[in-house]
N, C-alpha and C positions, 0 to 999 in steps of 0.2 A: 616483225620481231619486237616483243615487247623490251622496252629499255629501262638500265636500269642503272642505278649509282650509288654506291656504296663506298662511302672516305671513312674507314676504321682507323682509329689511333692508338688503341690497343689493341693486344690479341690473347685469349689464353695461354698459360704455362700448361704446356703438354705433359705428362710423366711420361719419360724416355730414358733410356738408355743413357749411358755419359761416353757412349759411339758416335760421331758423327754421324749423319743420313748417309751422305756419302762414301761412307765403309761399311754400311751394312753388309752383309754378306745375301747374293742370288742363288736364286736354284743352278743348279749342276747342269742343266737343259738350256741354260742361257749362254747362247755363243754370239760373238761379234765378231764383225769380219769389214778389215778393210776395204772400200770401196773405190775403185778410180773414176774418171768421169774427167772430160775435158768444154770448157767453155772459151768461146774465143780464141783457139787455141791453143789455152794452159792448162797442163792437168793439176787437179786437185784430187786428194785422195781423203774421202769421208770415210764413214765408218757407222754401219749397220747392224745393230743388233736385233735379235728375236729369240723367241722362247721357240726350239726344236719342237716340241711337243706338242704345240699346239697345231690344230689343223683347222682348215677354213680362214677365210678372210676376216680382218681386223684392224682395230682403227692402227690410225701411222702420225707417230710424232717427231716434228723434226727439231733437232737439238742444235741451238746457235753459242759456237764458244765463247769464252773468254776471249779477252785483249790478248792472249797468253798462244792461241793458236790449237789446232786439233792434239792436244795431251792429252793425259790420263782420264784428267778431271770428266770433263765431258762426256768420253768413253762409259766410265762408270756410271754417270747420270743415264742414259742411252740402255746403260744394262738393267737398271734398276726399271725404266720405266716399258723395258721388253719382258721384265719380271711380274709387271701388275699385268700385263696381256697384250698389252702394244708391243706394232716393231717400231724402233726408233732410229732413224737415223740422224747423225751429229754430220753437219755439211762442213766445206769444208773455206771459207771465205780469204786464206792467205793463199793456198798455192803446198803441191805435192811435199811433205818435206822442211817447210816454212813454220819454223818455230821462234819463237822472244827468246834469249838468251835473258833478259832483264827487262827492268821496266821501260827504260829509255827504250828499248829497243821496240819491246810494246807498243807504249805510246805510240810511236812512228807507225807502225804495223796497220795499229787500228786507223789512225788519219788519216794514211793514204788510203784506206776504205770505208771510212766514213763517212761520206759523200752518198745520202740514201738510193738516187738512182744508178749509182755503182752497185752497192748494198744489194738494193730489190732484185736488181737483173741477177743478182748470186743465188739471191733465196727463191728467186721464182725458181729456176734451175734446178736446185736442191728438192722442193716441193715435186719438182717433175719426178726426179728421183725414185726420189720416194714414192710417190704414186702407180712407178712401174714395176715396183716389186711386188709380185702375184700375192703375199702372201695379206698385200694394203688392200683395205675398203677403201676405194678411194674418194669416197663419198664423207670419209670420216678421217680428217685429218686437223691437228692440233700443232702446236709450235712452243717450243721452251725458249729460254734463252737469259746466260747470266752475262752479268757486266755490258762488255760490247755488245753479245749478244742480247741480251735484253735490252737494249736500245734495239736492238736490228725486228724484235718482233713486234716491239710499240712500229715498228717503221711501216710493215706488215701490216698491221691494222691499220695505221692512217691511209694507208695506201686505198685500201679498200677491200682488201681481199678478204672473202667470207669459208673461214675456216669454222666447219661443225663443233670441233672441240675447244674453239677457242684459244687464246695464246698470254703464254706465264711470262712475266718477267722478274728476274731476281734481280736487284741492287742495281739495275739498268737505267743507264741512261735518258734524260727526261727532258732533254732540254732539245727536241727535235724541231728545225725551221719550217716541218712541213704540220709541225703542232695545230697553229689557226683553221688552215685551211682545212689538214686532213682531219681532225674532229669530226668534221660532219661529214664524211663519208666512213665512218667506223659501221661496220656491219657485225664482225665477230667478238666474241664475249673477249673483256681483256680482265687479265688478274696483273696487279704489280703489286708486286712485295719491295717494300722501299724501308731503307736504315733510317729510322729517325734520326741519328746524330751522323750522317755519313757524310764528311766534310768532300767529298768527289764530287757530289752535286748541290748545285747552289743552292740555298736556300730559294733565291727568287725564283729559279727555275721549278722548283718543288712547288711552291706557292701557285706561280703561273698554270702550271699543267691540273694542280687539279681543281684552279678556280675554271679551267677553259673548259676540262671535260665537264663538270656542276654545271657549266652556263648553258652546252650543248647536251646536257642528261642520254650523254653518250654510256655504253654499256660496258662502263669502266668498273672494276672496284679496286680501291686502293689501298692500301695495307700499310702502314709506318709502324716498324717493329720499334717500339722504345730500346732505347741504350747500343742498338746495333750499329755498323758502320758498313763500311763498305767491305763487301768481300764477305760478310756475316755468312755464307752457307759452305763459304770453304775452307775447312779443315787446314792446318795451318797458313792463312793467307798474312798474321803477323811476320812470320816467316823474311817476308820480304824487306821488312825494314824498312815498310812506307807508313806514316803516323797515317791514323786513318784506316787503315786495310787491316781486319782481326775479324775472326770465325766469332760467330756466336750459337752456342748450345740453343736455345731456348727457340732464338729466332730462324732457327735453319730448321727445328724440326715442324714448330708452325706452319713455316712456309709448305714445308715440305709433305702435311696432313694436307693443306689448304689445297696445294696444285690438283693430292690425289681426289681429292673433292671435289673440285673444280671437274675435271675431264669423265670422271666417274657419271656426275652429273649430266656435260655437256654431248656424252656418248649416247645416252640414253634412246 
């Protein structure tokens, strides 16, 4: 695999819609359906979406939530990206039912599973998943993932695992302990789309990660949306009343040109 590295510090201003990505509206053909599934045994209940219409096998992407737990938000990503041709499924990493009431409640959520080899053993799980539904190539699988969850797919690629379509991360997580080592066992293409001004992640950590991936000419490319913060692709994430946490217009639909770019490509 030839490698490659790419640190953008800007990005084009798209002309869009003043819709968030995430509200756009799917075809009619596009259903999702709750998913149970038990590991360990806990059940967890994800949520699978696909385009009816479609027949024959297709690539499969699996969508890692929010610190916030299996909501809306996700669901909709899931739908959107069973709309371009994929099935997607959103896993489901708290537990059947296991939702944040708030951030405090959050925060805690994501802690107690953020511990990568807790993590991995959920998303390998989910990838199985996903892989058994007839309607996946299973040869062709891709991974999203915002916030917690995009820390959870940078985790995924350190780990080593060789995903065809590659794996997005939004406003995720960067400051991973298995960063040094796992570098150099990255095999699948990574995208991260990171908030230039996103006070969530440290500067140093930002700085580290992609002087580590430059030094290893791992097959990163990294994206720093100017003026965005954290939460940039979710439609009211001010909402919450955390300084720091605000949707950005500009930078969500970039991202969100970028990702389809990205797998379009990496599908091929």
């Amino acid at each position: 695999m030839k490698l490659f590295l790419s640190i953008l510090v800007t990005l084009f201003v798209l002309q869009c819609s003043s819709m968030p990505t995430a509200e756009l509206p799917v075809k009619s053909t596009i259903t999702g359906t709750p998913l149970e599934y038990k590991l360990d045994g806990k059940t967890y209940e994800g949520y699978l979406a696909l385009d009816s219409k479609i027949t024959g096998k297709r690539p499969g992407i699996l969508v890692i939530h929010e610190w916030w737990g299996v909501n809306d938000y996700p669901k909709q990503r899931a739908k959107q990206l069973a709309d371009m041709g994929y099935v997607a499924f959103v896993m489901d990493v708290y537990g059947k039912g296991i939702l944040a009431k708030d951030h405090v409640e959050a925060g805690k959520l994501s802690s107690a599973n953020g511990d990568p080899k807790i993590l991995l053993k959920k998303i390998y799980k989910a990838i199985e998943i996903l892989k058994s539904n007839p309607n996946v190539d299973v040869n062709q699988i891709g991974a999203i993932g915002y916030c917690f969850g995009g820390g959870g797919v940078i985790e995924l690629a350190l780990d080593g695992a060789d995903l065809k379509g590659g794996v997005v991360s939004f406003h995720g997580f960067l400051g991973s302990k298995n960063l040094a080592t796992g570098v150099k066992k990255i095999k699948t293409k990574v995208l991260v789309h990171h908030g230039a001004d996103d006070p969530f992640i440290p500067k140093n950590s930002v700085e580290t990660f992609v002087k580590t991936i430059s030094d290893a000419k791992a097959p990163v490319t990294f994206v720093s949306h100017p003026g965005a913060v954290h939460g940039f692709t979710r439609p009211g994430s001010e909402k919450h009343g955390l300084p720091g946490l605000s949707y950005n217009q500009k930078a969500d639909y970039a991202s969100f040109e970028s990702m389809k770019d990205f797998f379009a490509n990496n599908f091929k």
